[in-house]
C-alpha positions as a Markdown table, in Angstrom:
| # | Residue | x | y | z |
|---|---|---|---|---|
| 1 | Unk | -40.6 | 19.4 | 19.9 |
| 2 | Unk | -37.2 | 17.4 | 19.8 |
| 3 | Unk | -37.7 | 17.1 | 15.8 |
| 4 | Unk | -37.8 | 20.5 | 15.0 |
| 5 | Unk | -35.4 | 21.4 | 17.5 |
| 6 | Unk | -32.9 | 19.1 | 15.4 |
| 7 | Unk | -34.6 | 20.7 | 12.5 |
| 8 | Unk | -33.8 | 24.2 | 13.2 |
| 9 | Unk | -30.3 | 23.1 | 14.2 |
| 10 | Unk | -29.2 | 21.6 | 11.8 |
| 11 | Unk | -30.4 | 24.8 | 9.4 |
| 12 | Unk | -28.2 | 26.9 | 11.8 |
| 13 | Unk | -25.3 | 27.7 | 9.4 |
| 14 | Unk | -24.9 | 29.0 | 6.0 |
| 15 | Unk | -23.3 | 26.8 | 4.5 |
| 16 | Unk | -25.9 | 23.9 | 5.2 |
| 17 | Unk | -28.6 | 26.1 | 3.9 |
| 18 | Unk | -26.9 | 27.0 | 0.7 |
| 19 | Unk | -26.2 | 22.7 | 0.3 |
| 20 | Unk | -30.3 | 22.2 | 1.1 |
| 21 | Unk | -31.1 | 25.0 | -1.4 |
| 22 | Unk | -28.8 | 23.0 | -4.1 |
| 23 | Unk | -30.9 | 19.9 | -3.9 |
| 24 | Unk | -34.3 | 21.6 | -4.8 |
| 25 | Unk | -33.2 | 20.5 | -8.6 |
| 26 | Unk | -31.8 | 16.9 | -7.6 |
| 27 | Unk | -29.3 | 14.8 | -6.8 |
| 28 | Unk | -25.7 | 16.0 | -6.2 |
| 29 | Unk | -22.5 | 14.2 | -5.9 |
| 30 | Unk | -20.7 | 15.4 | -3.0 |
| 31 | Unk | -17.7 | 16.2 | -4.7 |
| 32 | Unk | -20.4 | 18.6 | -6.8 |
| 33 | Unk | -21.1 | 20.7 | -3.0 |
| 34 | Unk | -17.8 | 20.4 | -2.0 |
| 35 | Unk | -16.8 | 22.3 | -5.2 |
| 36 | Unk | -19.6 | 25.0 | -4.9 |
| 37 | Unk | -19.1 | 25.3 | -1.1 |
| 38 | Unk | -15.2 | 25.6 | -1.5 |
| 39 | Unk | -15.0 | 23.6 | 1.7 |
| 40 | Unk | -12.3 | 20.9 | 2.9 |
| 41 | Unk | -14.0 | 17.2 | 2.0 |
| 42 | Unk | -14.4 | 16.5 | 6.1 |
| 43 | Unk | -16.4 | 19.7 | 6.5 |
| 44 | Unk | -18.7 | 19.1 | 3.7 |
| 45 | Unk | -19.3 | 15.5 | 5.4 |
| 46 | Unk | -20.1 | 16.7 | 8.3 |
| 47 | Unk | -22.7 | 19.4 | 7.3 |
| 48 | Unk | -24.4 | 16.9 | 5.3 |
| 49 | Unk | -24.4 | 14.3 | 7.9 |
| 50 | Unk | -25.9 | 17.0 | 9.9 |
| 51 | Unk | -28.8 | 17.4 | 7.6 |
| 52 | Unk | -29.1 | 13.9 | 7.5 |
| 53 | Unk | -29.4 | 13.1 | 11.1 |
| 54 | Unk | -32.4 | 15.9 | 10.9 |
| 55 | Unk | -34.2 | 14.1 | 8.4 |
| 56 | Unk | -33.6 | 16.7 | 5.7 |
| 57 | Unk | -31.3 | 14.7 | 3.2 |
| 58 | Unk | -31.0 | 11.0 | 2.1 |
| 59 | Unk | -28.0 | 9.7 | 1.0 |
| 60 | Unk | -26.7 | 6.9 | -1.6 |
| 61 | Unk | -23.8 | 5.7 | -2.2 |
| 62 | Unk | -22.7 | 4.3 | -5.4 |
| 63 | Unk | -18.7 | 2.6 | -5.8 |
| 64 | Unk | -16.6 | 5.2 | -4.2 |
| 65 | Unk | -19.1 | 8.3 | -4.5 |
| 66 | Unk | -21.5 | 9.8 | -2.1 |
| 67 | Unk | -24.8 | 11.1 | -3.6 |
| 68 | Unk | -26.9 | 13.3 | -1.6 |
| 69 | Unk | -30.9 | 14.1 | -2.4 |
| 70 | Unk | -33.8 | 16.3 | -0.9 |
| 71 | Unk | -35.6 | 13.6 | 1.5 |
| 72 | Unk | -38.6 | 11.7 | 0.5 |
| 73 | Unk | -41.1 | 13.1 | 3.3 |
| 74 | Unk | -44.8 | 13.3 | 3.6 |
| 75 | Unk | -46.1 | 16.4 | 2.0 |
| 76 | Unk | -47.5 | 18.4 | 4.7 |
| 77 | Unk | -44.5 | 17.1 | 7.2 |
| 78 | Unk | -42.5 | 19.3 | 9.1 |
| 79 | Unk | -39.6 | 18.9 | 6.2 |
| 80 | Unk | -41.4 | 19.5 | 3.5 |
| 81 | Unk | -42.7 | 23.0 | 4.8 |
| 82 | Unk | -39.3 | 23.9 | 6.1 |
| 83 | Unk | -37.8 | 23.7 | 2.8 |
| 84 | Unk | -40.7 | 25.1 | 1.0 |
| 85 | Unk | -40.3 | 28.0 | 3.0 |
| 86 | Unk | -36.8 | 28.3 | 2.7 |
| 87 | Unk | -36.9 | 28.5 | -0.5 |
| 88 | Unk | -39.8 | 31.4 | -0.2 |
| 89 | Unk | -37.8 | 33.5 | 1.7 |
| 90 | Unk | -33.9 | 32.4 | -0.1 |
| 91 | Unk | -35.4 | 32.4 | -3.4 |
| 92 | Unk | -34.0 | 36.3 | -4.1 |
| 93 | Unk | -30.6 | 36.1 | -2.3 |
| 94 | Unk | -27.8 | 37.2 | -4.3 |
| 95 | Unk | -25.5 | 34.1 | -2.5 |
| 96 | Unk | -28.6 | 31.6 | -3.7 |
| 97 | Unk | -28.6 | 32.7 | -6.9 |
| 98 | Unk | -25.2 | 32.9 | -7.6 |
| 99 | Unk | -24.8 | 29.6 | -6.3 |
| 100 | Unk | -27.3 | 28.2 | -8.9 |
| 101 | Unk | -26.2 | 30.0 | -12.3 |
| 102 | Unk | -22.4 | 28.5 | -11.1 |
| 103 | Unk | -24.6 | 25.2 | -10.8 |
| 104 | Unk | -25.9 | 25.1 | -13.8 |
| 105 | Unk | -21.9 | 26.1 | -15.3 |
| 106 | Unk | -20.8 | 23.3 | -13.3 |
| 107 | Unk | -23.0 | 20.3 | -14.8 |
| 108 | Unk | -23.2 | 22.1 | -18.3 |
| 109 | Unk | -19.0 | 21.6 | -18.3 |
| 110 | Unk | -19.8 | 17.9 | -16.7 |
| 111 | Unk | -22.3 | 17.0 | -19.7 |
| 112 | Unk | -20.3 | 18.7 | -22.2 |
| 113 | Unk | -17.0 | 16.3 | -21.3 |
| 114 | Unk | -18.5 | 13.6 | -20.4 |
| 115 | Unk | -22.0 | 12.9 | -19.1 |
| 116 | Unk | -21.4 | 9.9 | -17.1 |
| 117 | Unk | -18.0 | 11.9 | -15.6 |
| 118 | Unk | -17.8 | 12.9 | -11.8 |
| 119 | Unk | -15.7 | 15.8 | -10.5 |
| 120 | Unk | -14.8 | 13.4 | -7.5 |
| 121 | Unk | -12.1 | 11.7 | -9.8 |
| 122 | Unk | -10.2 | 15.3 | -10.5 |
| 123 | Unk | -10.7 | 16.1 | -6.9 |
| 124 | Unk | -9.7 | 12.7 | -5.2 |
| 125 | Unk | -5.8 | 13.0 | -7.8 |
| 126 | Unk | -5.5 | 16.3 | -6.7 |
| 127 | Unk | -6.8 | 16.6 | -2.8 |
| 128 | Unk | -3.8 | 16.1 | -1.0 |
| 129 | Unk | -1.6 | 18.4 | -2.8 |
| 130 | Unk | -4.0 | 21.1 | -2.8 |
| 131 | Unk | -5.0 | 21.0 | 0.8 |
| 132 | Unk | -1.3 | 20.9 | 1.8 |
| 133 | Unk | -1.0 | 24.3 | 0.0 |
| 134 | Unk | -3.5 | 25.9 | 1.7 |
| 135 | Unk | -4.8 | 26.9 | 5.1 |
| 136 | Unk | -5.6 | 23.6 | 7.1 |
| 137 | Unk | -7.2 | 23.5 | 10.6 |
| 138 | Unk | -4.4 | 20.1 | 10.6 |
| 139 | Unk | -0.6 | 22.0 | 11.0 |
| 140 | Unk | 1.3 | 18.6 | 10.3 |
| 141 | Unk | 1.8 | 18.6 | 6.3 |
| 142 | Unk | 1.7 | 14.4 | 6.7 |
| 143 | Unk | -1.4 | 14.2 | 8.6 |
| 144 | Unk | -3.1 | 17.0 | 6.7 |
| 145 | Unk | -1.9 | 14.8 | 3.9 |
| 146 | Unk | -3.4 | 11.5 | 5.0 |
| 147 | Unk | -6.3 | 13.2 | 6.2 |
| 148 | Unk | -7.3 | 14.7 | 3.1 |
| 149 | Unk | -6.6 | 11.0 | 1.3 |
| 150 | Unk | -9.1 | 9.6 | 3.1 |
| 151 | Unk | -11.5 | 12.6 | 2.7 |
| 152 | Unk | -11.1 | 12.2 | -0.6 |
| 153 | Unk | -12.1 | 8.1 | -1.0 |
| 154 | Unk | -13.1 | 7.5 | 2.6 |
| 155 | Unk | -12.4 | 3.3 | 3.1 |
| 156 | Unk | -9.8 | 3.6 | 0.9 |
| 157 | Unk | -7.6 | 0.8 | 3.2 |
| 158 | Unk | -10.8 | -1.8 | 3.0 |
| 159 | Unk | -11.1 | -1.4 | -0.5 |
| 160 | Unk | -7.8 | -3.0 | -1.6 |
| 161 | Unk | -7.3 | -5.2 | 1.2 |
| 162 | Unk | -10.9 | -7.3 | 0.8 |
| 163 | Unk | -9.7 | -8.5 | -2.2 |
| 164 | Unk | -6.6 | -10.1 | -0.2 |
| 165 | Unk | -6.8 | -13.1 | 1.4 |
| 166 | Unk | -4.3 | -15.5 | 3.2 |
| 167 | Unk | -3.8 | -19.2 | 2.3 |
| 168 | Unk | -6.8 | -20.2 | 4.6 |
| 169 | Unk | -9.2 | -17.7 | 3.4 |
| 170 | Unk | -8.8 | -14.8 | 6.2 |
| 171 | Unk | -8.6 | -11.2 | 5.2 |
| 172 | Unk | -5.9 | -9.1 | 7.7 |
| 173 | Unk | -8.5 | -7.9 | 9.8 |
| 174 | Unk | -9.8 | -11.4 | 10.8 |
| 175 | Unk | -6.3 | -12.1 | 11.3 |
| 176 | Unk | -5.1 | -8.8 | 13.4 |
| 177 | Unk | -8.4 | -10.1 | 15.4 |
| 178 | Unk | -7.6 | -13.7 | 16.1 |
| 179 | Unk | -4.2 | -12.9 | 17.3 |
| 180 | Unk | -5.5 | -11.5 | 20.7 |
| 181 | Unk | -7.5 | -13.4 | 22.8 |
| 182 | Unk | -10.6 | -11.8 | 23.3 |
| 183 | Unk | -13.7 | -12.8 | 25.5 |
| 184 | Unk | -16.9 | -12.0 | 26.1 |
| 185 | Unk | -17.1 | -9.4 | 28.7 |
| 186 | Unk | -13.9 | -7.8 | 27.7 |
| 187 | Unk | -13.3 | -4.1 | 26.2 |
| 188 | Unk | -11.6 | -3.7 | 23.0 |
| 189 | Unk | -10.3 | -0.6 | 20.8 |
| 190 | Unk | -10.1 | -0.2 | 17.3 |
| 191 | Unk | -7.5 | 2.3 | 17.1 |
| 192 | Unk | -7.3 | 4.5 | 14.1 |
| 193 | Unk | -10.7 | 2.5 | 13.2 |
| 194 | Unk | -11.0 | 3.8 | 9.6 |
| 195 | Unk | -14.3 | 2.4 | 7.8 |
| 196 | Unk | -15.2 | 0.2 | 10.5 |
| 197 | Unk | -14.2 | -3.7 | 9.3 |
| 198 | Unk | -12.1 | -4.4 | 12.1 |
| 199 | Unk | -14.5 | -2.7 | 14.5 |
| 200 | Unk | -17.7 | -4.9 | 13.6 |
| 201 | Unk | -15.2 | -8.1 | 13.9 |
| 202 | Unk | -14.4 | -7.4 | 17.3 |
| 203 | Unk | -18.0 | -6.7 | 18.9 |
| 204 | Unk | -18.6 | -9.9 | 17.9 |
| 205 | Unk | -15.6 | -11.0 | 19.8 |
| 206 | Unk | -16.2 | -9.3 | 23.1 |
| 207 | Unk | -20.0 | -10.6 | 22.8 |
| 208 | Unk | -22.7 | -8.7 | 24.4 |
| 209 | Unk | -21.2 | -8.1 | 27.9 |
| 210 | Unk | -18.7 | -6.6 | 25.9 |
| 211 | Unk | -17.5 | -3.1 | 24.6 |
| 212 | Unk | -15.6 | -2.0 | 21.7 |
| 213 | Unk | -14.5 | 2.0 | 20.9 |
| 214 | Unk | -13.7 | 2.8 | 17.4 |
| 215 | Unk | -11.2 | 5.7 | 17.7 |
| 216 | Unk | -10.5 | 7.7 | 14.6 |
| 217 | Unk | -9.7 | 11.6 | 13.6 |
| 218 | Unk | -11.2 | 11.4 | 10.2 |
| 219 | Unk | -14.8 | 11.8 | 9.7 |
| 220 | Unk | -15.4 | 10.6 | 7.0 |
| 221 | Unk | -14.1 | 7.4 | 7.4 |
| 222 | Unk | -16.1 | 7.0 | 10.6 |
| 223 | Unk | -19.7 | 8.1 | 9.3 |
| 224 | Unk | -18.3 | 4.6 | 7.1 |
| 225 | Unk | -18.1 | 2.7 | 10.5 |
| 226 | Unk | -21.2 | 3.9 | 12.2 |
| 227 | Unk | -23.0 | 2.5 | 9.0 |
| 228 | Unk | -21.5 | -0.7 | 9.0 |
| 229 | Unk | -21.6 | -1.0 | 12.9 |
| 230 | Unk | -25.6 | 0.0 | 13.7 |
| 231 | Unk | -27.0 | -2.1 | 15.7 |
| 232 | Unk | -24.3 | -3.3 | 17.3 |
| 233 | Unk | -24.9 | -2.4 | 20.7 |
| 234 | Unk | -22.1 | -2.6 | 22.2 |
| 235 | Unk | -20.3 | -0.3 | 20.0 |
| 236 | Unk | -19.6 | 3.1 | 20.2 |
| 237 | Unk | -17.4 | 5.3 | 18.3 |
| 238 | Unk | -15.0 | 8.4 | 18.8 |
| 239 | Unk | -14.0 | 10.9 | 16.8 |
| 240 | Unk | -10.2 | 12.0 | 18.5 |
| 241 | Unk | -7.0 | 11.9 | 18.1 |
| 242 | Unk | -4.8 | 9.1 | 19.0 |
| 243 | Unk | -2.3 | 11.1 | 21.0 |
| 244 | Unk | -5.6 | 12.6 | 23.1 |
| 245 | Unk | -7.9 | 9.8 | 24.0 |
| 246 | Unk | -11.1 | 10.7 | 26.2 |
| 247 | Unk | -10.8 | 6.9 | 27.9 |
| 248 | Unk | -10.3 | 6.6 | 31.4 |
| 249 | Unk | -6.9 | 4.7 | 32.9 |
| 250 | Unk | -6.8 | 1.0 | 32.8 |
| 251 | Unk | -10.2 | 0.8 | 30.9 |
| 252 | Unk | -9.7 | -1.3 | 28.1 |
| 253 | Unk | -8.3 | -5.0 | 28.1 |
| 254 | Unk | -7.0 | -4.6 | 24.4 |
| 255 | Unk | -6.0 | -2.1 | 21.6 |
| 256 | Unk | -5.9 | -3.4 | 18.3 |
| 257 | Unk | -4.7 | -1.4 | 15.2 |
| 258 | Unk | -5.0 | -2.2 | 11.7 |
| 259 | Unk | -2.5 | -0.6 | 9.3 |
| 260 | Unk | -2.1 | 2.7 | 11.1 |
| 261 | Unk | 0.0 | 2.4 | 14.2 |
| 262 | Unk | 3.5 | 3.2 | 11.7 |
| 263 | Unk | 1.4 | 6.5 | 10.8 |
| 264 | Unk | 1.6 | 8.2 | 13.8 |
| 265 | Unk | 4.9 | 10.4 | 13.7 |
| 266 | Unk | 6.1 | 11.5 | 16.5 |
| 267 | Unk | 4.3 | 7.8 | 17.7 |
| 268 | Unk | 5.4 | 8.1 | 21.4 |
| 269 | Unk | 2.4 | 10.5 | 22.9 |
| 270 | Unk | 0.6 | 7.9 | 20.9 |
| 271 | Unk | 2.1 | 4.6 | 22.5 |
| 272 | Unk | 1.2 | 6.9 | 25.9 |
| 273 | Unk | -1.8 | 6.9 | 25.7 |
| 274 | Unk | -2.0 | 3.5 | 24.8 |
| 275 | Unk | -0.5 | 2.4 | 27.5 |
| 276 | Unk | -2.7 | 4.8 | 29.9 |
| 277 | Unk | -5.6 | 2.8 | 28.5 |
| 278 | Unk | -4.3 | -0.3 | 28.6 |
| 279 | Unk | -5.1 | -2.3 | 32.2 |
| 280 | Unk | -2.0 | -3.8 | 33.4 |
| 281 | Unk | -1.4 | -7.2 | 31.5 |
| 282 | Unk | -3.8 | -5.7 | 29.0 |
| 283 | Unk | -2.6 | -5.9 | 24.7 |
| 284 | Unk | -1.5 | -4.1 | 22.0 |
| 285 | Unk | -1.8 | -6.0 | 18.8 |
| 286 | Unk | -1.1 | -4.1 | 15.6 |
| 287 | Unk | -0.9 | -5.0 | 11.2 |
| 288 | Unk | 1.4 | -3.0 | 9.3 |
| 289 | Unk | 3.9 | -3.8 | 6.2 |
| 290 | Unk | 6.0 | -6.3 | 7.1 |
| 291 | Unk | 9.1 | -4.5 | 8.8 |
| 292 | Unk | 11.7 | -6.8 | 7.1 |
| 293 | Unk | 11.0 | -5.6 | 3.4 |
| 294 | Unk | 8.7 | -8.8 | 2.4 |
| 295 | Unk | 9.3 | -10.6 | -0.5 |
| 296 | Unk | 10.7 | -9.8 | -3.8 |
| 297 | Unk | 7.8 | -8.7 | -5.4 |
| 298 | Unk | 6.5 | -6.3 | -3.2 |
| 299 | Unk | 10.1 | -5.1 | -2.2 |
| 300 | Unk | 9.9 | -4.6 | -6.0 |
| 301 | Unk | 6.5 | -2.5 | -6.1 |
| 302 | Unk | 7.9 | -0.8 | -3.1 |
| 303 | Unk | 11.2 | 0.6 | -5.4 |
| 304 | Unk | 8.9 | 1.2 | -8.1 |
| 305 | Unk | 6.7 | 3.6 | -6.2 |
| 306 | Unk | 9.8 | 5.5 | -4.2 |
| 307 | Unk | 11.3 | 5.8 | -8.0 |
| 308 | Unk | 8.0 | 7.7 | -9.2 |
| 309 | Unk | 8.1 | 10.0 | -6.3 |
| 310 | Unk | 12.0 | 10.8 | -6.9 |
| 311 | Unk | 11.5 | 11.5 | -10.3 |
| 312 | Unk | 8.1 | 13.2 | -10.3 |
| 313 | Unk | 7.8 | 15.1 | -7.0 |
| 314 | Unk | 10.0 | 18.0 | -6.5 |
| 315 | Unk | 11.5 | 18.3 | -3.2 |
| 316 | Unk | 9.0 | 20.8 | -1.8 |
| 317 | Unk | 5.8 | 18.8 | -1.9 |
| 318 | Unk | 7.7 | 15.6 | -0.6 |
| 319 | Unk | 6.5 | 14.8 | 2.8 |
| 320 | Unk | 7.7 | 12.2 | 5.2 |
| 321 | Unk | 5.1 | 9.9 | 6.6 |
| 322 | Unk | 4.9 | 7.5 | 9.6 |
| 323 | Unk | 8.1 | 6.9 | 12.0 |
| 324 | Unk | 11.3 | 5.7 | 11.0 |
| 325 | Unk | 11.1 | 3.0 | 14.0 |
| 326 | Unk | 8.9 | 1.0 | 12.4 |
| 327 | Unk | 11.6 | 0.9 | 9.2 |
| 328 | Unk | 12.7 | -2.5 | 11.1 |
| 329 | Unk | 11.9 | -4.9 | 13.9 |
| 330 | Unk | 14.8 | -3.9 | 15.8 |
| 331 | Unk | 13.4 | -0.2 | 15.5 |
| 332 | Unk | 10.3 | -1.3 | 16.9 |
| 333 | Unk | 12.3 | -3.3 | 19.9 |
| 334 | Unk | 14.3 | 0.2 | 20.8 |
| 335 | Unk | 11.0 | 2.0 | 20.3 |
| 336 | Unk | 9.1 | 0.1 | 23.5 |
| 337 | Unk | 12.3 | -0.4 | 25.4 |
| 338 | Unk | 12.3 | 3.4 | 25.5 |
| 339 | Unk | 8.6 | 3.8 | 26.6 |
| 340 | Unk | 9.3 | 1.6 | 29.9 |
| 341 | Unk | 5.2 | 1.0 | 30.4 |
| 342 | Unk | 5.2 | -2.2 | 27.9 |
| 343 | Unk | 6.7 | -5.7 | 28.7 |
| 344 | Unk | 9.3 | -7.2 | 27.3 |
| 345 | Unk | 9.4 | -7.3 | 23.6 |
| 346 | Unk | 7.0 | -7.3 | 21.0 |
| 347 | Unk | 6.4 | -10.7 | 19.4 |
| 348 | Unk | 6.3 | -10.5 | 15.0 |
| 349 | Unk | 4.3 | -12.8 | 12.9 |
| 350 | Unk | 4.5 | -12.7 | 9.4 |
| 351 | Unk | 2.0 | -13.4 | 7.1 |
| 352 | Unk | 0.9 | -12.4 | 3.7 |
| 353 | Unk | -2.3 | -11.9 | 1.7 |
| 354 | Unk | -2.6 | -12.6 | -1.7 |
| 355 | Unk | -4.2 | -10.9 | -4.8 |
| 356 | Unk | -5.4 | -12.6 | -8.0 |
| 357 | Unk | -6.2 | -9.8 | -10.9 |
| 358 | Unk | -5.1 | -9.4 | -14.3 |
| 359 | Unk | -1.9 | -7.2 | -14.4 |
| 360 | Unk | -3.4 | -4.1 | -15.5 |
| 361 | Unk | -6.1 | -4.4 | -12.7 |
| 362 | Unk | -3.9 | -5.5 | -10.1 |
| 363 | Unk | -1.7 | -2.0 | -10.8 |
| 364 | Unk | -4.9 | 0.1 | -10.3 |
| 365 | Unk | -5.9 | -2.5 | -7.5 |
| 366 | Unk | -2.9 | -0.9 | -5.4 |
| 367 | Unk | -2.4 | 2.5 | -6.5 |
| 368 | Unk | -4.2 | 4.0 | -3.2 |
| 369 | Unk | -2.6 | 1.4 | -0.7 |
| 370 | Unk | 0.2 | 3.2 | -1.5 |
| 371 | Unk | 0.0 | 6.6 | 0.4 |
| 372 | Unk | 2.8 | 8.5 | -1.9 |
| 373 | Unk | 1.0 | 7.7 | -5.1 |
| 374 | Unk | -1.1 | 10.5 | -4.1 |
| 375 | Unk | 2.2 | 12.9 | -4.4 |
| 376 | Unk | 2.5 | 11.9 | -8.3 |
| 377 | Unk | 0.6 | 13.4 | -11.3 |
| 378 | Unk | -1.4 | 12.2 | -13.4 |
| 379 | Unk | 1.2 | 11.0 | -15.8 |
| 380 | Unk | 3.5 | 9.8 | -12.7 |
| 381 | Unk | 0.4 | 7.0 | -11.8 |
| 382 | Unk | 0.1 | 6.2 | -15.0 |
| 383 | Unk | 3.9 | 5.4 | -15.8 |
| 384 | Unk | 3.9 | 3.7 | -12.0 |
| 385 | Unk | 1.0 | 1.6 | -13.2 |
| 386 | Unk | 2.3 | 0.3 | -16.1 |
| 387 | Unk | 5.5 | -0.5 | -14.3 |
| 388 | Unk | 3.7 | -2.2 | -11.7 |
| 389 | Unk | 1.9 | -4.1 | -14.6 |
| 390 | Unk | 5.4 | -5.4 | -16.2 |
| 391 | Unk | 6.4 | -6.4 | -12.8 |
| 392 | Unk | 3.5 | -8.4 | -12.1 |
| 393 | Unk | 3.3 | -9.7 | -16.0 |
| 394 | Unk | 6.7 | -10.8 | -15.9 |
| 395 | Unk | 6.2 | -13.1 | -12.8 |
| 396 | Unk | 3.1 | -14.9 | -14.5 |
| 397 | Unk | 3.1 | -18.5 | -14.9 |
| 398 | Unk | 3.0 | -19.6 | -18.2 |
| 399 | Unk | -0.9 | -20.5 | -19.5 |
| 400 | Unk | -2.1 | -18.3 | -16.4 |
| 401 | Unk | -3.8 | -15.2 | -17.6 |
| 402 | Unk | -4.2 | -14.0 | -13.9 |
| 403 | Unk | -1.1 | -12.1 | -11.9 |
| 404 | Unk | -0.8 | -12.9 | -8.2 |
| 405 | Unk | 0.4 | -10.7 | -5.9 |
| 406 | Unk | 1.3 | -11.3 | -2.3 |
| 407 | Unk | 1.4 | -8.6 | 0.2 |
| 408 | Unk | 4.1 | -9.5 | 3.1 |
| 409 | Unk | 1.9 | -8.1 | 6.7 |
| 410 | Unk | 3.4 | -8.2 | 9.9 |
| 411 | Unk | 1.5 | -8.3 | 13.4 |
| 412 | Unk | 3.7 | -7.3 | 16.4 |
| 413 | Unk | 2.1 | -7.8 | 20.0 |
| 414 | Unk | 3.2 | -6.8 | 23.3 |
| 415 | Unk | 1.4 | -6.9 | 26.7 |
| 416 | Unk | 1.3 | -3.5 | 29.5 |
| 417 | Unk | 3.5 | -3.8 | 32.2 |
């Protein structure tokens, strides 16, 4: 009874059936049903995780892109006769077939440019912009803006930072998570938890008597951490905002944050809540881009990219992202001293994590690190690129055919009052 109660469920909206009825013929990038749908990246996600959960698609994915398929079920199973049926009674709907003859347009055009191409690399240039000119259930252009960047490659931040590692071999989320103390027993949240890395690290940390809450808005990004994270017991995940958390008062011992916590503008409801959270004497630990510029390099890469955006962005579609505070470590001192729930100051570390690529590779390495990259065109990355390529040429050794980059990280900590 519970199956086809899920079943039936999850064939409950139109838009899910029209998805299952694009399958019958095989395989489909998601970026192909987000086109046909017409739907924001997140909502397509969800529908097909939906569809998932009931047994009714499989997914794959395959270096940044998500392919979906019909399941593989039993013939005679509850699935199988569901769809067959489906398709019985759909097979002569205007919506259906309309929906297949712009199918068939769709991967005629694909074969005809390119038969290996994938319309997830026009969508994912293009996403942000596009979203933030139309209707959005997000109001705030920035985080309609960084939520439609992640849609659009969800783990983007893991998949730059994993090739960076520090001098001892420790990637900025083993780092973030060594810097607080943590115990078995203890609870722990991943704030802003993204695709999960940080997350997996700490359940490991708080041990089995332990508890650790991945928070984050984006679902895409988390359907990424409940992958990486099942199993894990002691790990549950939710999908909320940071300025609204569902977590009782004084629950949680720490709250870690991995490249995020700058994000957040305005960040105060957010350092609220934190502190709500927080039990008294309880953490905050937080990575972000080292708040005294770094070193020359990447204060180099940095003018590079805010050059690109001045002359390739008009004013209109500029957006500003994150909160000026965290512009400085003072900033960030005058920030907490006005919250009064934190104590004392927060204490910096500086570290950095370092890149080896060929310069070429190391430019298209960083591009989406970089959140304003996203504002340029496509011949604004490409003239970015090859600046960043020169940059990172130029500082070569001599009889080194590799570039290294270093990327300066702070971590800030400060315990609740």
């Amino acid at each position: 009874m519970k199956k086809i109660l899920t079943i039936t469920k999850a064939l409950g909206d139109e838009n899910r059936l029209r998805a299952l009825i694009m399958l019958q013929n095989g395989e489909l990038c998601v970026c192909r049903i987000i086109e046909m749908l017409q739907l924001a990246p997140s909502t397509v996600s969800k529908h097909m995780s939906i569809l998932k959960q009931a047994g009714l698609v499989e997914t794959r994915r395959a270096g940044k892109w998500t392919y979906c398929r019909l399941a593989d079920v039993v013939d005679g199973s509850p699935e199988t006769e569901i769809i067959a049926w489906l398709l019985r009674q759909l097979g002569n709907d205007r919506k259906i077939i309309a929906d297949a003859a712009r199918l068939a347009e769709i991967r005629a055009q694909a074969a005809a440019e390119n038969p290996k191409s994938c319309a997830c690399k026009k969508i994912i240039m293009h996403e942000a912009i596009s979203q933030m000119n139309s209707t959005s259930s997000f109001p705030d252009r920035a985080l309609q803006f960084l939520m439609s960047a992640h849609d659009a490659v969800p783990g983007v931040t893991e998949n730059v930072l994993k090739y960076g590692k520090t001098v001892d071999g420790r990637s900025s989320y083993e780092v973030l998570a060594d810097t607080v103390n943590l115990k078995n027993g203890m609870t722990a949240v991943d704030l802003a938890c993204g695709s999960g890395v940080l997350t997996r690290l700490l359940s490991q940390r708080v041990g089995p008597a332990g508890q650790v809450v991945g928070i984050d808005l984006n679902h895409s990004e988390l359907t990424l951490a409940e992958a990486r994270c099942k199993g894990c017991a002691n790990v549950q995940f939710y999908e909320e905002s940071a300025d609204v958390l569902s977590l009782p008062d004084a629950s949680v011992d720490a709250v870690l944050c991995h490249m995020a916590l700058m994000l957040f503008r305005p960040v105060e409801p957010v350092l609220a809540e934190i502190s709500r959270i927080l039990r008294p004497g309880g953490t905050l630990a937080a990575v972000m881009p080292d708040p005294n510029g770094g070193n020359a390099m990447f204060a180099a890469v940095r003018k590079a990219v805010a050059n690109a955006v001045a002359e390739d962005v008009s004013p209109e579609k500029l957006i500003a992202i994150g909160s000026p505070e965290f512009g400085s470590e003072s900033g960030i001192r005058e920030l907490f001293d006005r919250t009064g729930k934190f104590d004392g100051e927060p204490r910096f570390s500086g570290f950095e994590v370092i890149f080896r690529e060929t310069p070429e590779a190391l430019a298209e390495l960083l591009m989406p690190f970089f959140y304003y990259t996203g504002l340029l065109s496509q011949d604004g990355r490409e003239q970015l690129k090859n600046a960043w390529a020169d940059l990172f040429r130029q500082a070569m050794t001599e009889g080194d055919n590799m570039a290294v980059f270093r990327l300066s990280l702070s971590i800030f900590t400060i315990c609740r009052k």
